[in-house]
N, C-alpha and C positions, 0 to 999 in steps of 0.2 A: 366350249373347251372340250375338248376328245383327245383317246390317248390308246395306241394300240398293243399287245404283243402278241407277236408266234413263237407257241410255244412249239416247235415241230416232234418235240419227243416227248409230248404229254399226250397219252389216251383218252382224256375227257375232257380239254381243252385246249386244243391248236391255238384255240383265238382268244384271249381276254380283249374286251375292249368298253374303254368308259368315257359314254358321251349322253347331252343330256338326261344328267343324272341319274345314270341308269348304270348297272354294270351286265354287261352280256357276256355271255360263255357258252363256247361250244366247238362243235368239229365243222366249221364250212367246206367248201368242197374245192380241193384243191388249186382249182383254176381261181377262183372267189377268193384265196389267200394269196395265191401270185401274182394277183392284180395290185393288192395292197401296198402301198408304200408312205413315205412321209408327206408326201402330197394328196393323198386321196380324202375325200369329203362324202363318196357317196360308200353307204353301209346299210342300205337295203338289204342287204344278204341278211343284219342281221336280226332282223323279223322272224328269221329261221331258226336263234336260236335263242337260250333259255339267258331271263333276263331279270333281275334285281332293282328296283328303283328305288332310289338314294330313301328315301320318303320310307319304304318297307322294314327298312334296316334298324337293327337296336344298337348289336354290337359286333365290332370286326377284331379279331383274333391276330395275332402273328407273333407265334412261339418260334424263338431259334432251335434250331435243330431239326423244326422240320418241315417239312417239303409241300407247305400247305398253308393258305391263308382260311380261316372258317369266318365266315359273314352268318349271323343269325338276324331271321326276319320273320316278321308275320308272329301268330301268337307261339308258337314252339316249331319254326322249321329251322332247319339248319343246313346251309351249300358250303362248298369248299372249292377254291381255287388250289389246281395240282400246280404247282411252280418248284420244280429240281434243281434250278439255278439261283443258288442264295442272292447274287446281284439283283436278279431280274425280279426276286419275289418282296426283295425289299424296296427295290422302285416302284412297283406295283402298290404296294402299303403306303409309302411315303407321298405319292399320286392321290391316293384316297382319302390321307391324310390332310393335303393340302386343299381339299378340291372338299372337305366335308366341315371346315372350319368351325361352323355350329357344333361337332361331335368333339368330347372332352377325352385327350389323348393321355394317356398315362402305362406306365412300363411298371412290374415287381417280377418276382419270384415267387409264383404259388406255393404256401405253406403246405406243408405234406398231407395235412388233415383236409384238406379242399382239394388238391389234388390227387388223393389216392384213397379218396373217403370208401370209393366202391370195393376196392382190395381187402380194405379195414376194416371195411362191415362184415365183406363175407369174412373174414378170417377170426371177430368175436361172435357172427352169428352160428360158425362153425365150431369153433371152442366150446361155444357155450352148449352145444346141443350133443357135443361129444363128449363132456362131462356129463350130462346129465342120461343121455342113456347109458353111459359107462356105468353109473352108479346104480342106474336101473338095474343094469343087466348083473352085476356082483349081487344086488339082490337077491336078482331069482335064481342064480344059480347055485346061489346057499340057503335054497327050498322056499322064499317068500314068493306069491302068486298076484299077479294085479291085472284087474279086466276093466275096461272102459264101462262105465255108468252113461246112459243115455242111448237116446235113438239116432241125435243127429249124428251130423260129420263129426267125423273125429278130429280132425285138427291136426294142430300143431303135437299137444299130446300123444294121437295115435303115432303120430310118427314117431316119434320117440320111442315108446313102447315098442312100436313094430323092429326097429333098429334094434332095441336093447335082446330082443328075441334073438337075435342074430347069435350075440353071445361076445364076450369079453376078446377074445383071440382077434374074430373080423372085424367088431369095433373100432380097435385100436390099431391094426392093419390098414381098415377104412381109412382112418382118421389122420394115420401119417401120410397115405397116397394125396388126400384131399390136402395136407397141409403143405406137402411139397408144391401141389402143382397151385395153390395161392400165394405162395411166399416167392415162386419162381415169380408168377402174374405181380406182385407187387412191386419185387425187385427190379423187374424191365421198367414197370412204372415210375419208380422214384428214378431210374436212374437217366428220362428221357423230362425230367422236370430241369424248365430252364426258365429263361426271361421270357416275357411274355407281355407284347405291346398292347396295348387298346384304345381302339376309339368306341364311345360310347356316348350314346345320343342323352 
């Protein structure tokens, strides 16, 4: 069972095509793609290009909204099929779908704490470290003095300390720049959170 598409206005893959248990992707050369039709059986060509066997795969991704299927394989890689055409990218999926029967299909809407976990850490790891040299730095500017104990690395503490030297004005100048441009990075994130199918081995 084999199954092809051109994508002719995608950059990194003109060609999806999935036959013995494999999925391949790439740019073949154009003559190699105009040969292609519903009849064709030989795909030699695609030995040329980069290729996924059903067997390598954990889980296969398809978020609506966007223009992208993500296949994860092997112990931490991760490839993406470009598909701009929502018909074609959900044919493609429903193809994989049908043709991986062993892989357990299920659809939700990623909770915001899983989906925007990276926004949301940086935004309490920054909080937290702009409090705390905030309050360093109101110290020392009402004459209290504090020096690192020790030979090694300074850490996490030096940094702090280093920041809080800065002084109370750049701090909190710092601290709203950094939080505008996370709360922007968060809010594009929540707002590209949609349905999201999966097969998973």
């Amino acid at each position: 069972m084999h199954k092809f598409w051109k994508i002719s206005d995608s950059k990194y893959n003109k060609l999806i095509l999935i036959k013995d248990k494999t999925i391949y992707k790439g740019n073949p050369k154009q003559e190699e793609l105009s040969k292609l039709n519903s009849e064709s059986t030989n795909f030699s060509f695609s030995e040329n290009t980069f290729s996924i066997p059903y067997s390598y795969i954990k889980r296969i991704e398809n978020q609506k909204g966007k223009n992208e299927i993500k296949i994860f394989f092997g112990n931490d890689s991760e490839d993406k099929l470009i598909i701009t055409n929502k018909n074609t990218k959900n044919e493609v999926f429903e193809f994989l779908k049908q043709d991986n029967l062993n892989f357990e299909y299920s659809s939700e809407l990623p909770s915001i704490l899983r989906y925007a976990k990276a926004q949301l850490f940086a935004l309490l790891f920054t909080t937290g470290v702009f409090l705390w040299s905030l309050y360093l730095a109101i110290q020392i500017e009402s004459g209290i003095e504090y020096e690192l104990v020790g030979s090694g690395r300074p850490g996490i503490t030096g940094i702090v300390l280093a920041i809080a030297n800065l002084g109370v004005l750049k701090i909190v100048v710092g601290f709203i720049i950094l939080l505008s441009i996370i709360l922007f990075a968060l809010t594009k994130r929540l707002i590209s959170r949609s349905e999201t199918e999966f097969l998973k081995r």
